[in-house]
N, C-alpha and C positions, 0 to 999 in steps of 0.2 A: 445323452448328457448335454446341459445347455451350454450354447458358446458365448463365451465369457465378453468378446467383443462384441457380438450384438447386444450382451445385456447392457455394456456400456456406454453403448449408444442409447441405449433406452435412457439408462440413467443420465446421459447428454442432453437428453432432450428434454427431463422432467428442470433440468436446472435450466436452459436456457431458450427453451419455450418454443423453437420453432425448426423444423428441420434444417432451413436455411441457414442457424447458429450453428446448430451443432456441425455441418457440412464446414462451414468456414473455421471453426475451432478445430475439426478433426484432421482437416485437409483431403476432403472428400469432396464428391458432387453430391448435392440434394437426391438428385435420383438412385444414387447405390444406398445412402442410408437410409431411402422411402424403401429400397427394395433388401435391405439385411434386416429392418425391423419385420417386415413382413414373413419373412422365413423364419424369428424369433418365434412370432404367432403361431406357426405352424407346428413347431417344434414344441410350445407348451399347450397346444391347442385350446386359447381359448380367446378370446379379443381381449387385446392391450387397445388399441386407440380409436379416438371415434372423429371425425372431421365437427368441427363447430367452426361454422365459419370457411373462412379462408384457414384456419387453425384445426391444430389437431390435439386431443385430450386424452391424458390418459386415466384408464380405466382402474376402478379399484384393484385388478390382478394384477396389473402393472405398477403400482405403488408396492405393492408387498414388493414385486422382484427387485424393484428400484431398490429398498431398503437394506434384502440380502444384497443384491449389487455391491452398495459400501462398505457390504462388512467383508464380502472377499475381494474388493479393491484394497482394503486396509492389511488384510490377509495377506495379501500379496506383496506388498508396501513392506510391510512390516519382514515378511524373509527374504527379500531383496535387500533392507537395511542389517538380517543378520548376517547374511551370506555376504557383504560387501566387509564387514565387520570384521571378520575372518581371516582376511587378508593381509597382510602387511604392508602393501602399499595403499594410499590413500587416493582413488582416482573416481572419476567420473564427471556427468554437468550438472551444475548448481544452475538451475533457473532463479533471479532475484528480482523481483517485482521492487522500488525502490522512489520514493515522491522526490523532490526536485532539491530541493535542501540538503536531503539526506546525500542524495549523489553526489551534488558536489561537495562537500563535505567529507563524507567519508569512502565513499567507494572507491576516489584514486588510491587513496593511503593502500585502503584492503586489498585491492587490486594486485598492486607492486607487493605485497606482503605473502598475500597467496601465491603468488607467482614466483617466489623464492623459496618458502616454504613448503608448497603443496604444488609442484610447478604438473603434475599430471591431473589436476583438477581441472578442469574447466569450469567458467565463470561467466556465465552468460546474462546481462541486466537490462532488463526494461522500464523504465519510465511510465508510473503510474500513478492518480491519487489513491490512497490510503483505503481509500471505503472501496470502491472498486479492488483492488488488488486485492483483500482480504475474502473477496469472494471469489475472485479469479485464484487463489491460492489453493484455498475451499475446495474448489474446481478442477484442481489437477493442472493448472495451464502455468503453475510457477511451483517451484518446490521452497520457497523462503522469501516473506514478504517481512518489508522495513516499512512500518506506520506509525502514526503520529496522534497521541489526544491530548486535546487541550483540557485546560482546571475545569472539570461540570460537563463535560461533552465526551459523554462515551463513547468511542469508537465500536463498529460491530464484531460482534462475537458469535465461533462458531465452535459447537461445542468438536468435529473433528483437531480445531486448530488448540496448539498452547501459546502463551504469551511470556515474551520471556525480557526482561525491560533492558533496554540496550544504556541508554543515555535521559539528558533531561538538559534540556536550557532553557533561560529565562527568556520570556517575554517582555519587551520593550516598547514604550514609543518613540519613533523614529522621528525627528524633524529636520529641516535644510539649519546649514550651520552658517547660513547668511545671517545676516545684524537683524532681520526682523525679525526672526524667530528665537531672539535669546530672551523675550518677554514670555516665550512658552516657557511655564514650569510644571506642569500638571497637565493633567486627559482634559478638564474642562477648559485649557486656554486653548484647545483645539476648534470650537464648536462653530466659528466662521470659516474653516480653513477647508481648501479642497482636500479631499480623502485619496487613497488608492486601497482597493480590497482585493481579495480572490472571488471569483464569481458566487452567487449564491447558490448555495448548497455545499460547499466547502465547509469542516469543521472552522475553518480558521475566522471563514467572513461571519460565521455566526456567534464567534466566540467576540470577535472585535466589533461587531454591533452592540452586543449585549454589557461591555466593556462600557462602550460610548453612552447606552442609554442608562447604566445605573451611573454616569458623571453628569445626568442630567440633559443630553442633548442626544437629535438623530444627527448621525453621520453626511454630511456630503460628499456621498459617491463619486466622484465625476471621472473616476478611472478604476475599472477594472480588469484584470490582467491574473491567471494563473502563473504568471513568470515571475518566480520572485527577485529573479534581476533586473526584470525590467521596472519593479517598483522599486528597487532601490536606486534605480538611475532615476527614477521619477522624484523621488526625496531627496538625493544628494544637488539635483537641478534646484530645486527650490519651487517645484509643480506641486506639491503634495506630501501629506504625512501619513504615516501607518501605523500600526504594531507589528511589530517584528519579531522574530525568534531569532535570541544570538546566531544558532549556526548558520543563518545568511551570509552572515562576514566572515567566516571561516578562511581562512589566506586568502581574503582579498582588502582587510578592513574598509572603514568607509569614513568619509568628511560627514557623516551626519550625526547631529546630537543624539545620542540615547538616553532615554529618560527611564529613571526607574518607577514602576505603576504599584500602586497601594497592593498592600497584599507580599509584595514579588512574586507575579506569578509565573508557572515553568508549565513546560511541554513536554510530556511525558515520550520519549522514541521507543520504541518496543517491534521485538522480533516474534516474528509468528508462523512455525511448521505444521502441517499436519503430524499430529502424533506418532499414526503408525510407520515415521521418516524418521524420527525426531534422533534414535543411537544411529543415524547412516553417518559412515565416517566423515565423506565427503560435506554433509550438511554442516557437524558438528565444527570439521574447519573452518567452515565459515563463517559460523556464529562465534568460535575462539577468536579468528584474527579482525570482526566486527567490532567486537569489544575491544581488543586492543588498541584500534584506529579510531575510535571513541573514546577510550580515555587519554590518547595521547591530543585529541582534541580539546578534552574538558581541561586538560592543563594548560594551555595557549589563551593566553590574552584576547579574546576577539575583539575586544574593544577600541 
């Protein structure tokens, strides 16, 4: 019979490409998982991988196993989520992958919530962008990721995962509420002013490009920063303007004008498990007291 852990090592490997991923995601040494794949070989005697390179590739028998792999990963998922089900109490750890808004925002609320409610849960959260985390989710290395699509920018999709839409705010442009920006009334009176974005390749800086160029101008970048507190300190100083998603101000508000952008447009927040998790009690609390620290958000003023 094959073992179930080296096949999932295999399958570690076909997602993250190099033994030395998979060692670091697994909490192994390189060398035990060059030497448990090797004993997989022997076990279904035929070659799984070929060196190309410094790299190593796997072979067409090892995509088949890779593919059974997921379905008794999901197999397993899936009687783990019934056998937890079963139970009357509600315990275990919620691994939450979770982007920077979203944190603060709502994970204190749900935090204190869960913790009063489901206090043998654990709740464990990491800090992640969105496109990442939906693959690292994909991946087994979080059991519930919180992400974010902007109007026309799909986020990625995988068909193990569901999407289940948590909240929605609007997007804004943000300006200094000093005397010389009260001549800002629109995207276009922006087109002299310095910028602050999230780096490129972020849904967000590509949506707030694409913003700026159908008002007719390119952006001047001259700050970029993944911290969206640190661009709201850079806006409320009077350095720079943005587009913003309400939940930035979420109990903290802010001295900066918000402008509302043609369209009104909104940013879709959405929750995403692998399916065969998706009845685990444990999860399902999460995503019950998510929702509720999200709409007791969408009722508050942030403005």
């Amino acid at each position: 019979m094959l073992d179930v852990r080296r096949l999932r090592l295999l399958r570690e490997l076909s997602i993250r490409g190099t033994l030395a991923e998979v060692a670091e995601a697994l909490q192994y040494s390189p060398s035990s998982v060059s030497q448990q794949l090797a004993l997989l070989e022997k076990e279904v005697g035929v070659e799984l991988l070929r060196k190309t390179g410094r790299r190593v590739q796997l072979t067409p028998q090892a995509e088949v196993l890779v593919t059974h792999t997921a379905q008794l990963l999901e197999t397993m998922e899936q009687a783990e989520a019934d056998l937890a089900a079963s139970l009357t109490t509600v315990t275990g750890t919620v691994r939450i992958a979770v982007f920077q808004s979203a944190a603060l925002a709502l994970m204190p609320d749900t935090l204190t919530r869960m913790a009063t409610t489901y206090p043998e849960v654990r709740i464990e959260m990491i800090q992640r962008e969105p496109e990442t985390a939906l693959h690292e989710t994909w991946a087994r290395d979080f059991d519930l990721v919180i992400a974010e699509q902007y109007p026309g920018h799909a986020a990625p999709r995988y068909p193990e995962l569901d999407r289940v839409k948590l909240t929605t705010d609007a997007i804004r442009l943000a300006v200094p509420a000093s005397d010389g920006s009260t001549a800002i009334r629109s995207l276009a009176d922006t087109a002299e002013l310095p910028w602050v974005m999230e780096p490129r390749g972020a849904a967000s800086r590509h949506w707030a490009e694409q913003a700026c160029r159908s008002a007719g101008f390119e952006p001047d970048v001259r700050f970029e920063t993944a911290d969206l507190q640190a661009q709201a300190r850079l806006i409320e100083s009077g350095n720079a303007v943005a587009l913003m998603p309400d939940l930035v101000w979420t109990g903290r508000g802010t001295t900066a004008r918000l402008l509302e952008l043609p369209g009104k447009p909104h940013r879709t927040i959405f929750t995403s498990v692998r399916r065969s998790s998706v009845q685990r009690p444990a999860i399902l609390a999460a995503r019950e007291t998510l929702a509720a620290a999200a709409a007791a958000v969408a009722g508050e003023d942030t403005r």
